[in-house]
N, C-alpha and C positions, 0 to 999 in steps of 0.2 A: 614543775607546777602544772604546764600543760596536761603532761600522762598523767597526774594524776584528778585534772579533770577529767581527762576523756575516758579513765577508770572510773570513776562515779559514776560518769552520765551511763555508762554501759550497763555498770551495776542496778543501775535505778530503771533499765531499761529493761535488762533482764529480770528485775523483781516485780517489776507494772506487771511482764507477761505473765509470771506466774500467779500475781496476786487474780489478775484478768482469767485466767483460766480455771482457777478455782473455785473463781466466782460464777462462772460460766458452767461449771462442771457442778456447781452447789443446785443449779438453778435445771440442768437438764433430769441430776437423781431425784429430784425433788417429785415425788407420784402426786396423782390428783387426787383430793380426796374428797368421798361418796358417801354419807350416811343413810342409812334405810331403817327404816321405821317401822316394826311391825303391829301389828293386833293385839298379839301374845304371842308368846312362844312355848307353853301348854300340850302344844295335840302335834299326831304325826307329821299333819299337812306345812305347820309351819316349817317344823325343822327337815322338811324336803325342802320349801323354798327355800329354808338360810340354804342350805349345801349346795343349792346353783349359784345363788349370791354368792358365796366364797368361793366358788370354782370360776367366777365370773371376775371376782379380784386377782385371783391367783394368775390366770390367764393374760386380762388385761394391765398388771400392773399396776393396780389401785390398791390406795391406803383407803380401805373402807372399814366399816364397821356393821354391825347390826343392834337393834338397840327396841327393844319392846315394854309396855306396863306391866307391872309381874298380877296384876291384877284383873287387867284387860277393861280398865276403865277409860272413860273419855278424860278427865282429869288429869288421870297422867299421862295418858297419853301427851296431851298439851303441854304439861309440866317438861317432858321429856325433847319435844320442838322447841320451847321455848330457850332450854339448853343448846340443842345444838346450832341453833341460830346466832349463838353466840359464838360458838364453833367456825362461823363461817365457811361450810364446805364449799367444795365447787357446784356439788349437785344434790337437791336431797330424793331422794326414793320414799314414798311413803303410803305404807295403806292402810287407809282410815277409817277408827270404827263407826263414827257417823260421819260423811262428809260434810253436813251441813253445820257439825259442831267444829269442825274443826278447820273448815276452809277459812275461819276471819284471821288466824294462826298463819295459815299457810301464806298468805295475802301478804305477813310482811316479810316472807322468804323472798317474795317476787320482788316487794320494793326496795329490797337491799342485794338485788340483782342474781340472785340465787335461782335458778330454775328446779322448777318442783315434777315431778315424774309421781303419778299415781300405778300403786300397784296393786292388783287383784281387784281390788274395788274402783270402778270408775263412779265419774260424774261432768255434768256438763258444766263445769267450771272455769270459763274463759283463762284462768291466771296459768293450767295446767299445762306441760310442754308436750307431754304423752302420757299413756294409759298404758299398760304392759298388762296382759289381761287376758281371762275368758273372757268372751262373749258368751254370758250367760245365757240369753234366750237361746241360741243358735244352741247350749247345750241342753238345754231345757225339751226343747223339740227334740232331741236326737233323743233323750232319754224317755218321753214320749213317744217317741215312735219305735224303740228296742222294747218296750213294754206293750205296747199294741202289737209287735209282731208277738208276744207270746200269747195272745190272750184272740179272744174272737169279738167282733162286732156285737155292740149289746151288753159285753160284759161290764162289771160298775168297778170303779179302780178309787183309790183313798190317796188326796195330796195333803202333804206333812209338813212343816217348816216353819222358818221366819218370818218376819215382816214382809208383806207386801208390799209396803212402798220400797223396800231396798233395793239397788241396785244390783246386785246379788242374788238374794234368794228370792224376790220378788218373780222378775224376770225368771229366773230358772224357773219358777212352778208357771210363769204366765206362756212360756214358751212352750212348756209339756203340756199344759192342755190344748195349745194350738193344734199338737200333732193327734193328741187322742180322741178330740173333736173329730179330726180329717177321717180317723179309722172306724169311727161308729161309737168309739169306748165313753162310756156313759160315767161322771165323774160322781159320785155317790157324797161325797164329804169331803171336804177341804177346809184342815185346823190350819191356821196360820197364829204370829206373832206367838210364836214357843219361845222360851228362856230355860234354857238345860234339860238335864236327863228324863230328873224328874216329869218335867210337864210332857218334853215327846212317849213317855210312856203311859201317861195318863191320857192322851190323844190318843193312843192306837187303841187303848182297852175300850176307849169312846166308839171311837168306831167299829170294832168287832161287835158291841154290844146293839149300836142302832143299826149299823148294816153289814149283819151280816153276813150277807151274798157277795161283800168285796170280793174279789181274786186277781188285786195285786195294789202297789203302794208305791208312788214315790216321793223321794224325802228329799229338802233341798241341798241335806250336804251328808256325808257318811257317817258322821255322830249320830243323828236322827234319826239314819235309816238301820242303823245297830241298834241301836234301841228301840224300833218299830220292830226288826227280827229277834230281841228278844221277850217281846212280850209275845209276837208269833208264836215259838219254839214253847211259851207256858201252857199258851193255849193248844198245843197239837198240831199248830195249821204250819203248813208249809204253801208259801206262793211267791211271786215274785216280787222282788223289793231292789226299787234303783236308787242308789247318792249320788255322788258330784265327784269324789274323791280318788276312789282305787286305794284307800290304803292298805295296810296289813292285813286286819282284820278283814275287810271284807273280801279281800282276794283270796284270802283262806276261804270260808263260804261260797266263789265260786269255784277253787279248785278241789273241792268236796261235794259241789254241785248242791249246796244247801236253795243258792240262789243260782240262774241259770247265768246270768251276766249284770253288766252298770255298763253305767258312762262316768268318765273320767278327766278331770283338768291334769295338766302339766306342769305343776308347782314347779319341779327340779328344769326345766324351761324357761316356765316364766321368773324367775330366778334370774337364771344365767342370761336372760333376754333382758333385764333392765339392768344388769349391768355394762351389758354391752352396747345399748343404747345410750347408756349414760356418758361412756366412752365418747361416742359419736355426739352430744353435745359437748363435753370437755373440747371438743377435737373443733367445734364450732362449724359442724354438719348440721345438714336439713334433716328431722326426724319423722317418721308417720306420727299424726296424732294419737293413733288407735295400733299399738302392736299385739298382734292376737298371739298367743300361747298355743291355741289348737284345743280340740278337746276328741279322747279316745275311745271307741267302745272296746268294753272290756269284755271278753266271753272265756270259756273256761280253756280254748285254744292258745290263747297267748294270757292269762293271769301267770301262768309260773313263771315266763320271761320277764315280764313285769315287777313280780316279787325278787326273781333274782336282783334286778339292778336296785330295786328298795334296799334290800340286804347289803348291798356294796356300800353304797351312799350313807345308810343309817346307822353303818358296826360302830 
């Protein structure tokens, strides 16, 4: 009767450890998991940034996901938050098409203790953990100042884009006249608040028609500025035209010497930079508020390097 007490009690002692290690082994495979939110997923630039985001999961061991409006509206965008809140992730990523619509949204990720990471598009949003981002002015300037180096003091240059109050394309066109101001360049016309192909092509014909002594253009993202060079290319003119982007297309253009160079964000970066950030909040690290991405000038020396690792990324 004893043995076979002290058979039990062993059995049972032996069965706790493995129940305990199971449980213990359940709870270390268990990965963090990361949702990311985009704009759209539509144009080249996003699906750079998804492939650093998933090389950013693959890497760090994260159950993440990526997750966009197929419309690119604020409605669903919201619709699509409101989802994964239910989800309860450990961290959300998200870059919003208007922050001010979508911060009351984001507000109860915070009160249900969810740390919120902005990506691509900042704002000053106390609830935010970090920004993972250009600095658009700082790229603004550069691409301002890549366009004054081709041109001479005096000459009248054409700014193209979005909203002005954006954070985004705002700033990028507020930063590029900082710098053409500094170089003499005299800003002839500036269409802002554009809504697709359509309307930036109707901007450029505006301006070749009322000034046309322009001799160059820049546009606040590479959509823009592809369809600012091709209403150029109707008209005969060839001069230079800078985006934001470096994608495909326009790096064809400078490896043809259509255009002479840009300036360029680091989507496949900033990507693989918020999820690794996000990492280091899971991990319950102090994070920069502000993680900058970099931004590149692009000339026709290093475009093919560039388009290589596009090609890699994008097969």
């Amino acid at each position: 009767m004893i043995k076979n007490r002290k058979l039990l009690f062993l059995i049972t002692i032996i069965f706790s450890a493995i129940i305990i290690g199971f449980i213990t082994k359940s709870f270390a495979d268990e990965k963090p998991k990361v949702v990311v939110v985009f704009k759209d997923l539509n144009t080249e630039y996003w699906e750079i940034l998804k492939a650093g985001i998933e090389k950013g999961f693959k890497d760090f061991d994260i159950d993440g996901k990526v997750l966009a409006p197929r419309k690119g509206t604020i409605e669903e965008q919201i619709t699509i938050l409101e989802q994964v809140l239910k989800e309860k992730p450990e961290v959300l990523i998200v870059s919003p098409i208007v922050p001010r619509d979508i911060i009351p949204t984001l507000e109860k990720f915070v009160t249900a203790g969810i740390p919120v990471m902005l990506l691509d598009t900042d704002d000053p949003w106390t609830g935010k953990t970090a920004y993972i981002g250009t600095d658009n002015f700082d790229l603004g300037k550069k691409a301002g100042a890549l366009l004054a180096s081709q041109l001479q003091p005096g000459d009248e240059v054409a700014l193209i884009g979005g909203d002005m109050s954006s954070p985004v394309s705002g700033d990028r066109l507020k930063g590029a006249k900082k710098s053409l101001e500094a170089a003499g360049i005299e800003i002839a016309a500036q269409i802002t608040e554009l809504n697709g192909s359509a309307q930036n092509k109707e901007a450029m014909k505006t301006i070749l028609k009322n000034h046309p002594t322009v001799k160059g253009v820049i546009a606040s993202n590479d959509i823009t500025a592809l369809d600012a060079l091709e209403v150029l290319k109707q008209h005969g003119i060839k001069m230079p035209v800078t985006g934001a982007d470096a994608i495909t297309e326009m790096l064809k253009l400078i490896e043809d010497e259509t255009i002479p160079g840009t300036v360029a964000q680091n989507p496949y970066d900033m990507g693989y930079l918020s999820v690794e950030t996000a990492m280091r909040v899971v991990k319950g690290e102090k994070v920069e508020k502000t993680v900058d991405s970099g931004v590149d000038i692009i000339i026709k020396e290093n475009a093919k390097e560039r388009q290589e690792f596009l090609n890699k990324i994008l097969k």
